[in-house]
N, C-alpha and C positions, 0 to 999 in steps of 0.2 A: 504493500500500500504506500509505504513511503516514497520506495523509487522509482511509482506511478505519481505519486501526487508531485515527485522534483521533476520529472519528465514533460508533464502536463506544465507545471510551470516555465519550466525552459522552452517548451514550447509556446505559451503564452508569451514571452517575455521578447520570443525572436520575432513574433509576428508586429510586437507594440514597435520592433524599430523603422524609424523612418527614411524612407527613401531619400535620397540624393535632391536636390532640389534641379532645377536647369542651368542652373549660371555653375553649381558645384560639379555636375556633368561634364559641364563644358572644361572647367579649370582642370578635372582629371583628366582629361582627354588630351587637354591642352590645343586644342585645335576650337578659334570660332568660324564657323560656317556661315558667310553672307551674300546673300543674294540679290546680284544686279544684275542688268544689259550694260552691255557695250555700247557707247556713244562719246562725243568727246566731251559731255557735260557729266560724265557717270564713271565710266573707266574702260581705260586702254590702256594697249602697250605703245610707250614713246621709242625714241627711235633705234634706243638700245634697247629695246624688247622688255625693259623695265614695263611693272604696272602703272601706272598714275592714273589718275583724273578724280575730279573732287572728291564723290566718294569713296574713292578707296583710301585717301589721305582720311578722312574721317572715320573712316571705319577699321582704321589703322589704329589708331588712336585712340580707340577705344580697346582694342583688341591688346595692345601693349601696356596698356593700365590694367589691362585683368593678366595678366601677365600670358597671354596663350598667342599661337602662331593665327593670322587671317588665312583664310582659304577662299579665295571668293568663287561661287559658283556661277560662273554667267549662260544666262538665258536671251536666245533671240525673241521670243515670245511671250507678252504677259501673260499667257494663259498659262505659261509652264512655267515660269515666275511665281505666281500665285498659287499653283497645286505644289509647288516646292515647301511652300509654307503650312498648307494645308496637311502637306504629310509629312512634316520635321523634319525635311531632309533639310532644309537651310534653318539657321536661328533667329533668322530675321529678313526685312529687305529693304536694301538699303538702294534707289534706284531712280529717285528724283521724283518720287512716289507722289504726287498731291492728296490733299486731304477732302473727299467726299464724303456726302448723306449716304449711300451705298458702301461706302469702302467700310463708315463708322460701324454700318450695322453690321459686318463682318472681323473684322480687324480690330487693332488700339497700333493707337501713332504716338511717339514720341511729341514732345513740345515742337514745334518748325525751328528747323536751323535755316530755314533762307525762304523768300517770298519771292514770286513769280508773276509777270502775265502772261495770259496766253490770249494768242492773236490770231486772224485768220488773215494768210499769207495768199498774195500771188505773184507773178510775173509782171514788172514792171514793164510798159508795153504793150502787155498782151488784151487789154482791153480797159475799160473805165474804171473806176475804183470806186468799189462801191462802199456808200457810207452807211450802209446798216444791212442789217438780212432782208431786208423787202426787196434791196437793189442785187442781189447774190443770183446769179445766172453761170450755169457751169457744175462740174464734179465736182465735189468736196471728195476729199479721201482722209481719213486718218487712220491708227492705228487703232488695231481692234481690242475689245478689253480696255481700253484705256480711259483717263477721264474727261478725254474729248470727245470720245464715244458716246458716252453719259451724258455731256452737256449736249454734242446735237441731237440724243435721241429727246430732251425736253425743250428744246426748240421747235423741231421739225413741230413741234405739235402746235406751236404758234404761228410757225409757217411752215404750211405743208406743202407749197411749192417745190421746197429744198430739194436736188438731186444729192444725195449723198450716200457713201460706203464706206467699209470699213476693211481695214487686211491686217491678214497675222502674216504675212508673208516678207512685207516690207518693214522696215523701223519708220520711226521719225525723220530722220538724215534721207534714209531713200524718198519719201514723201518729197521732201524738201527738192532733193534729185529732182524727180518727176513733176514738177511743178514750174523748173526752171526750164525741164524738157518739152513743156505742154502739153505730158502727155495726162495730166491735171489740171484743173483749172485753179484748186483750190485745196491748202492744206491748212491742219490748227497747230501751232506750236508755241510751248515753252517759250517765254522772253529771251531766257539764256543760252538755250539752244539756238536762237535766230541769231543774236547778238555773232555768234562762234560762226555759225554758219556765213553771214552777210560779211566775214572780212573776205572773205575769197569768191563770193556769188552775190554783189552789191545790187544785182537784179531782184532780190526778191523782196519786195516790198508788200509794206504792213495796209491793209485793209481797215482795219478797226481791231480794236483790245475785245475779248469775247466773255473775260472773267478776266478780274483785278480786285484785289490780289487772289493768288494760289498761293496756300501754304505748304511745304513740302517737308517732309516727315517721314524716318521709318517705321517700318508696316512690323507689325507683329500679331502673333495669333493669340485669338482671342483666348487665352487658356486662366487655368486659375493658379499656373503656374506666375508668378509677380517677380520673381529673381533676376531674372535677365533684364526683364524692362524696367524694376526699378533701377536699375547700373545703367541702362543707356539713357534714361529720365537725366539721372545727378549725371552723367557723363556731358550731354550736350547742354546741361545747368552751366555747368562746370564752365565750356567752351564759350557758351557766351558770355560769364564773366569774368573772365581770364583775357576776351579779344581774340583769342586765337581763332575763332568761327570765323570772327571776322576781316582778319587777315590771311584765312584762306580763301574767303568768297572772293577777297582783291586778288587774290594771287590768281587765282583761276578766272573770275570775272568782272574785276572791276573795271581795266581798260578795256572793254569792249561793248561799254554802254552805248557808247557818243559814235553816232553811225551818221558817215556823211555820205552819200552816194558818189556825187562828184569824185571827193578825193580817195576814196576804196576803187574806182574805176580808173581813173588814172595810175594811181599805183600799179594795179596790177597791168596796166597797157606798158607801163614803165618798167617791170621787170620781163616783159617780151622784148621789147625795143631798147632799151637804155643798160638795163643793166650787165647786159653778156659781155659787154666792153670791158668791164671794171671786174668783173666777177674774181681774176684771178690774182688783183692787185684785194681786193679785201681778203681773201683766202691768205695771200703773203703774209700779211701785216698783221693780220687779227690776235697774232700772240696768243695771251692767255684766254682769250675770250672768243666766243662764238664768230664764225667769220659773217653770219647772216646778222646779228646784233650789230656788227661794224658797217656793216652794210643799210641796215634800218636809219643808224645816227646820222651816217649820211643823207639817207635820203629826207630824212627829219630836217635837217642842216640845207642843202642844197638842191633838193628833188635830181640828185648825181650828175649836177651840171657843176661842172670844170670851173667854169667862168663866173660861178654865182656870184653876188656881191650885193650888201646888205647894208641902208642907209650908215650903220654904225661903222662901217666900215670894213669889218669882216669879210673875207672873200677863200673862195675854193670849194672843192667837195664835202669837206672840214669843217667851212666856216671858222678858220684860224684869225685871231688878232696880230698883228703886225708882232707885240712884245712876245705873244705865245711862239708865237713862227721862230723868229730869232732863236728863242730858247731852245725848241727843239732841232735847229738845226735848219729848219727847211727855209729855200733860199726861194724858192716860187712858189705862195700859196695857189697860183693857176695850174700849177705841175699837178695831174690829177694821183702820181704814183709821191710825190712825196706830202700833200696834203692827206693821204690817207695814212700815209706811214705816222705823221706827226699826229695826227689824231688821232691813232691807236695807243700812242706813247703818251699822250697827254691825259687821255682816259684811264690808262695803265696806274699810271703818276698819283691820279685824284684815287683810283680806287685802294693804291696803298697807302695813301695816307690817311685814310679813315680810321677810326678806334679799331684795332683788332677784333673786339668784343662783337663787331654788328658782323652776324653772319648770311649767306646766300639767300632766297633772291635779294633782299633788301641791301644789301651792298654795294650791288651793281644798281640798282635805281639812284639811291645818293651816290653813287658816281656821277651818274647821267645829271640827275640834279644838277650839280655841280659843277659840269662842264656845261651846264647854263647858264647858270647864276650864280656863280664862285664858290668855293669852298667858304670863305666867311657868310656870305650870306646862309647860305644852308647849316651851318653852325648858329646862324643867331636864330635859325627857327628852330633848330634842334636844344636850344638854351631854351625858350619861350613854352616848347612841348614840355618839357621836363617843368618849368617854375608851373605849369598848367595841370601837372598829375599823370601825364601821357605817359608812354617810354619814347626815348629820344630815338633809339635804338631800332625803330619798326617804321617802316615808311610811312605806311597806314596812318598813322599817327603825325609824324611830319607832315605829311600832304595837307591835313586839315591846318595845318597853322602857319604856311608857307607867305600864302594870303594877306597872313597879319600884317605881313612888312611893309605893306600898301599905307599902313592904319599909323597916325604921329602916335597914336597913343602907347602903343608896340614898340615902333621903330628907333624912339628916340630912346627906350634905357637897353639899345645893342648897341655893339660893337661896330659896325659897318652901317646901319643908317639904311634909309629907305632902300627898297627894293620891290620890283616886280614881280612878290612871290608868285602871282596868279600861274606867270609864264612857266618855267619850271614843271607845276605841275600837269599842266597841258603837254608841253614837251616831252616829259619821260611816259605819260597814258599815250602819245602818237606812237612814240618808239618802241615801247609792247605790241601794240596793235599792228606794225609793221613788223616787229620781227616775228611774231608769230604767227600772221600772216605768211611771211618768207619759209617758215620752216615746216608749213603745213603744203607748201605750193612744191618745194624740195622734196618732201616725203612722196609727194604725188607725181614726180617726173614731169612736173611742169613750169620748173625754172630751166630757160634756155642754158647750153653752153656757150664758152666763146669760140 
């Protein structure tokens, strides 16, 4: 009887123990599983076949504070996206997800780490631009399962004129494709996804905003499991007040709000015709830094005209000062091979002598900076960030108080005295926007040679 009733209690006592919770799973496993698409606003591989793109930098991030390796799963289909989660093969999905009345009664989303609009896109050209759905004549297409699907299926009910479909076949980006190709009339996209897209296709122009804002969020299943998602709760808590959300969303999308048609169309008519001359004197020269970044400043600088020359005086590929020239040696700033030489070395110069402390990308921005508007001047806004509570240290942060120097009220307790901070920061948002422009046009074999 007794070593019936210890038996029956051990037996009681194994069943009272509790199972492993999700997040505990995951940490023994040591592997988090997350689940996105491929896109350049979501994740790829850059041109070392590394992963990047917004989300996997944040999903990284979170993955490294629980201390486990990311695995990401990618899916071309949200339908197979969404059954990933539905049968725990992924932990979450992380995938520029918007937030719906449909998604809610399925899912729970995180807090949004970034807000969006979404707009109906067409071919600039290709017909009149219509200013609401009454005027919409043509194919709408979007991606199926998605939450542009959802919003025209409560449209069409307001007008039911609407031709539209939907495909699991194509993404976003091919949409986007097929839109410039006419072989659509009409597609709905992402703010930030257009933004990326219109540096190299300045044809596709915006119709009307369809929803504003989008809050974007990941997806989690609705379980009564709370472990994982309160960790990714405090994680993107965390993020946004730390700044660091927000100096990823710059890093990935902040220069490529400001869309001018005009000058996206010249550039790239510029890197057909103008640039194959130059191309192997930037490659020369570029040193430590990207040869297509040397090549953006120029074109920032001079739109790669030789002869350029600029009321202040300034002249070349370069846009060198008379005393900067001297210094580095270069005896003709119209010499197109030694104004690049000397502007790689004067760029070189600025970005060593920054605090050690500030590291990549934000380094090379205050470089650029800098080679706008002096090294003092960008030191008296990075004095100003800091007396302000900022980090002096993060561009993000400089860029907003750049401005100041415009202001007596500012300018007058620095060091160096008025300046046109505005300019600077327009300048180095061009030079992004053109270099990665450049290295998406490269990646695609459609930068000429000489």
């Amino acid at each position: 009887m007794l070593a019936c009733f210890v038996l029956v209690g051990l037996t009681a006592c194994g069943s009272d123990r509790l199972e492993d919770n999700q997040l505990q799973r995951i940490q023994n496993r040591g592997v988090l599983y997350v689940g996105t698409m491929m896109s350049p606003v979501n994740y790829y591989l850059d041109s070392l076949e590394q992963e990047a793109g917004f989300e996997y930098e944040l999903a990284k991030g979170l993955a490294d504070q629980l201390g486990v390796r990311l695995q990401i799963v990618n899916r071309y289909d949200l339908r197979e996206l969404w059954d990933l989660l539905d049968s725990q093969s992924v932990d979450f999905i992380a995938a520029g997800i918007d937030v719906t009345e449909q998604r809610l009664d399925r899912y729970r989303f995180t807090p949004a780490y970034h807000t969006i609009d979404q707009k109906l896109v067409y071919k600039q050209g290709s017909r009149n631009r219509p200013r609401d759905w009454s005027q919409v004549d043509g194919t709408i297409r979007v991606v199926a399962s998605s939450s542009h699907e959802e919003l025209l299926g409560q449209i069409a009910l307001e007008h039911p004129h609407l031709n539209w479909t939907t495909s699991h076949l194509y993404d976003a980006d091919e949409l986007l494709d097929q839109v410039i190709s006419e072989q659509i009339a009409f597609t709905i996209v992402d703010s930030h996804h257009l933004d990326i897209k219109r540096r190299t296709w300045p044809d596709l122009s915006v119709a009307f905003t369809v929803r504003d804002p989008a809050p974007l969020a990941w997806a989690f299943a609705d379980s009564g499991d709370d472990s994982l998602y309160a960790a990714a709760i405090e994680y993107i808590g965390a993020q946004h007040d730390n700044l660091n959300l927000l100096t990823l969303i710059d890093r990935h999308f902040g220069h490529v709000t400001q869309f001018n048609y005009v000058d996206s169309q010249a550039f790239i008519t510029a890197t057909e015709t103008v640039l194959p001359e130059f191309i192997e004197l930037f490659q020369q020269y570029s040193g430590p830094f990207d040869w297509r970044l040397l090549a953006a400043i120029s074109y920032q600088e001079s739109h790669w005209n030789p002869w350029a020359r600029s009321p202040t005086g300034v002249r070349g590929m370069m846009m060198l000062t008379l005393p900067t020239a001297e210094q580095l040696g270069v005896y003709s700033r119209l010499d197109a091979e030694q104004s690049i030489r000397g502007g790689a070395e004067y760029l070189s110069q600025l970005h060593r002598r920054l605090p050690d402390r500030i590291s990549e990308p934000d380094r090379t921005w205050f470089a650029l900076a800098a080679y706008n508007v002096g090294l003092g001047h960008l030191e008296d806004a990075r004095i100003i960030t800091q007396r302000q509570g900022a980090d002096p240290d993060y561009w993000i942060h400089v860029r907003e108080r750049l401005p100041l120097l415009r202001q007596r009220q500012f300018y007058r307790n620095t060091r160096f005295g008025f300046a046109r901070g505005d300019e600077p920061v327009r300048y180095v948002e061009n030079i992004r926007r053109y270099y990665d422009t450049l290295i998406w046009l490269d990646e695609q074999g459609r930068l000429p040679t000489n």
